[in-house]
N, C-alpha and C positions, 0 to 999 in steps of 0.2 A: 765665819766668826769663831773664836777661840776663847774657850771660857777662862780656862786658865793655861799657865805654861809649864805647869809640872809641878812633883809633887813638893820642892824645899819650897817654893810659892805659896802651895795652899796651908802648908804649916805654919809660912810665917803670917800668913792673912788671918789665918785661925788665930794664931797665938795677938795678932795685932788687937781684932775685933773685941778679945779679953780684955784686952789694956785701954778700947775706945780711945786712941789718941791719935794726932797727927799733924802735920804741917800745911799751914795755907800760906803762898806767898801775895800779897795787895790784899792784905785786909783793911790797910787804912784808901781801898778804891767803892766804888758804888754797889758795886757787886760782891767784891773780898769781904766787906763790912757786915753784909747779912748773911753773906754763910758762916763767917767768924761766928755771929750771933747765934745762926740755928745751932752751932753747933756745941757750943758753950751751955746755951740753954739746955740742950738735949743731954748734959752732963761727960762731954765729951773731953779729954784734955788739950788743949789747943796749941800748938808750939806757933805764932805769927810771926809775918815779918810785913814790915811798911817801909815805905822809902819816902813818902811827902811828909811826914811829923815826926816830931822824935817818938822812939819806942816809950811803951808804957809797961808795965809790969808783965811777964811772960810774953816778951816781945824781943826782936832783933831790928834792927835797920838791912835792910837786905837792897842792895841796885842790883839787880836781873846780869846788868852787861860789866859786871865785876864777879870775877869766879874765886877770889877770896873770898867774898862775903861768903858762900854758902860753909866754909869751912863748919861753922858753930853751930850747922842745924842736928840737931842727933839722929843717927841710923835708923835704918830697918822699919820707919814709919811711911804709909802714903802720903804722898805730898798733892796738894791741890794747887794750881798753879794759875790764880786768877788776874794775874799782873799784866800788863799792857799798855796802852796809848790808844783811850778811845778819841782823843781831840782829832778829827780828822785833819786837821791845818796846821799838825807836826809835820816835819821836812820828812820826807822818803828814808833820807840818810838815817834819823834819828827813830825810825820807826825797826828801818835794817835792825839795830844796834838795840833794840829791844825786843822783838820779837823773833826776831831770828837767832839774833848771837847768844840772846837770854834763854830761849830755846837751846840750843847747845852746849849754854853750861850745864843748866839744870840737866841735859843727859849726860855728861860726862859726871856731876857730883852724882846721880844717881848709880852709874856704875859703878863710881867708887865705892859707894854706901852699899850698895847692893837693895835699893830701894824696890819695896815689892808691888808697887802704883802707882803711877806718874798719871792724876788725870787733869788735862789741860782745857781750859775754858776755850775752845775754838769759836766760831764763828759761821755764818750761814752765806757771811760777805769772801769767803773761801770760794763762791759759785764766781766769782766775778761778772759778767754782764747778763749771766742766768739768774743772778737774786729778784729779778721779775717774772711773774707769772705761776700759775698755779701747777698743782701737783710734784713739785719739786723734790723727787723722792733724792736718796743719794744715789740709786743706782740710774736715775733717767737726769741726773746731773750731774755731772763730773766736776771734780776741782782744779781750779785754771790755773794755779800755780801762779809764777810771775809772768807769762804771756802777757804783754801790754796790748796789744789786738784784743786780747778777749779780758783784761782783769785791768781797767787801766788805772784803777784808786789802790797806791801805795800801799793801805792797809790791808786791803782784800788779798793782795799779794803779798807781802811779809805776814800775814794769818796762814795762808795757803803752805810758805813754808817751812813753816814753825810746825805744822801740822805734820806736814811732809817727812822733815829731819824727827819728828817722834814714831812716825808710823815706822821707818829704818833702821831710828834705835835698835831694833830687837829686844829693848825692854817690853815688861806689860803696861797698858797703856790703856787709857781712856778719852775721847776726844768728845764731849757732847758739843754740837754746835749750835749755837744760842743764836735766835731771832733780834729784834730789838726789844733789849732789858728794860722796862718802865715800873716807875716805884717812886717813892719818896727820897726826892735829890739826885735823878737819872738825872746826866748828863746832857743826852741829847731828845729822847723822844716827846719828853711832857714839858721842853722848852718850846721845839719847835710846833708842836703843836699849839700851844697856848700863842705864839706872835702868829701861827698861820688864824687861828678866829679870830685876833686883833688887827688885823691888817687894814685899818681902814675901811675897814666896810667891802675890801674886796671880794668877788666871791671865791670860792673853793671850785677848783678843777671838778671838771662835769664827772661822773659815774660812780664809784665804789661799791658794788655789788660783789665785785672779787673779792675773795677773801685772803686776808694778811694775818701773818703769824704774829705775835708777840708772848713776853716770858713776863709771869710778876714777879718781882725781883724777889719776892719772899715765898718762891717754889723754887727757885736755885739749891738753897741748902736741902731741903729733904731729897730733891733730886741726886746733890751728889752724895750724900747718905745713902742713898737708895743702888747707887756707884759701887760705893765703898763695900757696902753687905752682899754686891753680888760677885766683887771681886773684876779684873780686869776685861773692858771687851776686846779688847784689841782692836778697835777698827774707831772710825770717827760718823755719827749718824746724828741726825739733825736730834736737837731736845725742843719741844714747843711748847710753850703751857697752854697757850689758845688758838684759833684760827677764827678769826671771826669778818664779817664784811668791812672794808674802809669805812664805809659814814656811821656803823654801829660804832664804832671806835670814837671816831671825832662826834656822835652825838653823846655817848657815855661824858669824854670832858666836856662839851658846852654845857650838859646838863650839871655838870658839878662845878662849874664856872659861872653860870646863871647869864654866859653868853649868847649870842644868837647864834644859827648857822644855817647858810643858806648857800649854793651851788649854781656855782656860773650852766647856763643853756648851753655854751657850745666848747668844745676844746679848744685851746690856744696852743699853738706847738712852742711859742717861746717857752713855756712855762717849761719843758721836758729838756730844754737847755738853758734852764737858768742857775749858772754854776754858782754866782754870787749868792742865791740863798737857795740851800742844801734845804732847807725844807718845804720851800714850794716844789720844788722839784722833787722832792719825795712823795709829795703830794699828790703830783702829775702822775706817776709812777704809779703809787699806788690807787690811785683810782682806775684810771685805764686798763691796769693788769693783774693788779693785787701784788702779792709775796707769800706765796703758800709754801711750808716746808712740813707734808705729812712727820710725823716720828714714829708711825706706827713700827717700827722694827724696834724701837728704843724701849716705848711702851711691853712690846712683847719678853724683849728681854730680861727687864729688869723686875715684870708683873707693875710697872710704875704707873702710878697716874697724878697729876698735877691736882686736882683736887683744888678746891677754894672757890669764890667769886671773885673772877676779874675783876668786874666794878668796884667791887673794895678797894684792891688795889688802886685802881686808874681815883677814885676819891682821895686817898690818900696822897697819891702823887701831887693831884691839885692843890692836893690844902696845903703839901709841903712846898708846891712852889711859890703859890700865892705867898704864906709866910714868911715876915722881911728875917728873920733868921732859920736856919737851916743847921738842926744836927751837926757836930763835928762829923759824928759815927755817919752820915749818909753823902759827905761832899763825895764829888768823884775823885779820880785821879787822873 
C-alpha cells in the first residue's frame, strides 16, 4: 500500500486540506446526498454535480458517459465519485456506459486537471459469487472482474472494472468498497426488507447466525473525510460500518415496524434461486452464509472507525420508508 505518490501530491493535498474543498459527482443519489451533507455541514466547500434534477445553486448537471460535461469542474481538487446505477434491472449495456466508460472519463479529466485524488465509491458486489460467506478479507477474495462463470450480475462486473481501469490509471486513488448502504430513502435494502416481513405471513429462510456487513448511510461522509485527511491509499479494501448476525438485523426493523418475525424450520432450495424476487433470495443467502467483509486494513489505516448506533440508523430508514413522502435530498438515483 502507498501512502502517497510524491512529493508535488503531498503539497498539493496540503495546500488543498487549507482550502477544505472539493468535488462530489451523484450528489442528487442515496448515498452522493449525505456526503454532500456531511460535508457542507462540516464547513467544507462543495463543488456538486447531479444528473436526475436540475442543478441548484453551486451545482453542475454532469452525465458520467459524456466527457464534455466534466469540462467546468475546476482543477487541482479531490474528486469523490459516488455516481452509478444501483437499480439492478438496468440493461448490462446501460450499466457498461456508466460505470465503465464514466470511469474512464473521469480518468482522462483527471489527468488533464492533474487531480490529486480520485476516490471512487466501489463495491463489495466486485467479489462476484464470493459476496457470500464470512471472513471475506480482500486478500482471501479476489475481484472477478467480468468472468461471467464467477461474476454473472452485470453490475458486479461493470463495478469490478471501473475499479480495475482506476487501479491502472497510475493516478492516486481510493477505492472503499461499500457493503449494502441502509439509511433514510435507500434504494434497495430497507425496501426489500420491509415486503420480506410483509410477505403474507410467509416465513423467513431458516438460520442467520452468520454475520452480514452493512454501512449507515450517515458513516459514508466522515469516512470519506477520514480518506481525504489521510491522503490517497491506492489500493481498493472493503469499508464496513457493522457486521452483525442476519436475524439481529431483520429483528432491529420488525421492531421499529411493530411487525412480527418468525422463521421457517426447514430450508427451501427454491428460495436460493428465486431470481423474480431479489430479496427473498438475498435472504436465503444471507441466512445460510451471511456476507462478512472484515475492513480491518481500512480501519488500520486511516486510525477510522465508524462510530454511532446502527439501530438509529435502521429507525430512521423505517420511519423514512413508512413515510408517504420522502425527502428530495434522500431519493436514490
Amino acid at each position: 500500500m502507498v501512502e502517497m505518490t510524491s512529493g508535488a501530491i503531498r503539497a498539493t493535498l496540503s495546500s488543498m486540506s487549507k482550502q477544505r474543498a472539493l468535488i462530489i459527482i451523484g450528489t442528487d443519489g442515496f448515498i452522493g446526498s449525505f456526503i454532500d451533507s456531511h460535508f457542507r455541514d462540516a464547513g467544507w466547500k462543495v463543488h456538486a454535480a447531479v444528473f436526475n434534477r436540475p442543478p441548484r445553486d453551486n451545482e453542475i448537471r454532469l452525465d458520467v458517459t459524456c466527457p464534455a460535461d466534466f469540462d467546468p469542474l475546476p482543477i487541482g481538487l479531490p474528486v469523490i465519485n459516488a455516481a452509478g446505477l444501483p437499480d439492478q434491472d438496468a440493461s448490462a449495456a446501460r450499466m457498461r456506459r456508466v460505470h465503465v466508460g464514466g470511469m474512464r472519463h473521469i480518468v482522462s479529466w483527471a489527468r488533464r486537471t492533474a487531480c490529486p485524488h480520485i476516490i471512487h465509491l466501489s463495491s463489495i458486489s466486485v467479489y462476484g459469487n464470493a459476496t457470500v460467506g464470512t471472513g471475506r478479507t480482500e486478500k482471501s477474495t479476489r475481484r472477478r472482474k467480468w468472468n461471467p462463470l464467477i461474476a454473472s450480475l452485470p453490475y458486479g462486473r461493470t463495478k469490478a472494472r471501473a475499479e480495475a481501469l482506476l487501479e491502472g490509471s497510475g493516478l492516486p486513488w481510493s477505492a472503499p468498497r461499500l457493503p449494502a448502504v441502509y439509511g433514510p430513502g435507500d434504494s434497495f435494502f430497507t425496501g426489500q426488507i420491509r415486503r420480506l416481513l410483509e410477505n403474507q405471513g410467509r416465513p423467513l429462510p431458516p438460520g442467520g447466525e452468520k454475520s452480514v456487513s452493512i454501512m449507515p448511510v450517515d458513516r459514508v461522509g466522515p469516512l470519506m473525510e477520514a480518506i481525504i485527511d489521510h491522503g490517497p491509499i491506492n489500493a481498493a479494501l472493503n469499508a464496513v460500518g457493522a457486521g452483525l448476525p442476519w436475524k439481529l438485523i431483520l429483528e432491529a426493523y420488525a421492531d421499529a415496524w411493530n411487525l412480527p418475525l418468525y422463521h421457517d424450520s426447514r430450508r427451501r432450495f427454491r428460495d436460493f434461486l428465486n431470481f423474480a424476487d431479489p430479496g427473498r433470495q438475498m435472504a436465503a443467502y444471507y441466512a445460510a452464509f451471511g456476507a462478512e467483509f472484515p475492513d480491518d486494513e481500512l480501519r488500520k489505516s486511516l486510525g477510522w472507525q465508524p462510530g454511532g448506533d446502527w439501530r438509529d440508523t435502521v429507525r430512521k430508514a423505517a420511519a423514512a420508508y413508512s413515510s408517504p413522502v420522502i425527502p428530495e435530498e434522500a431519493h436514490p438515483f
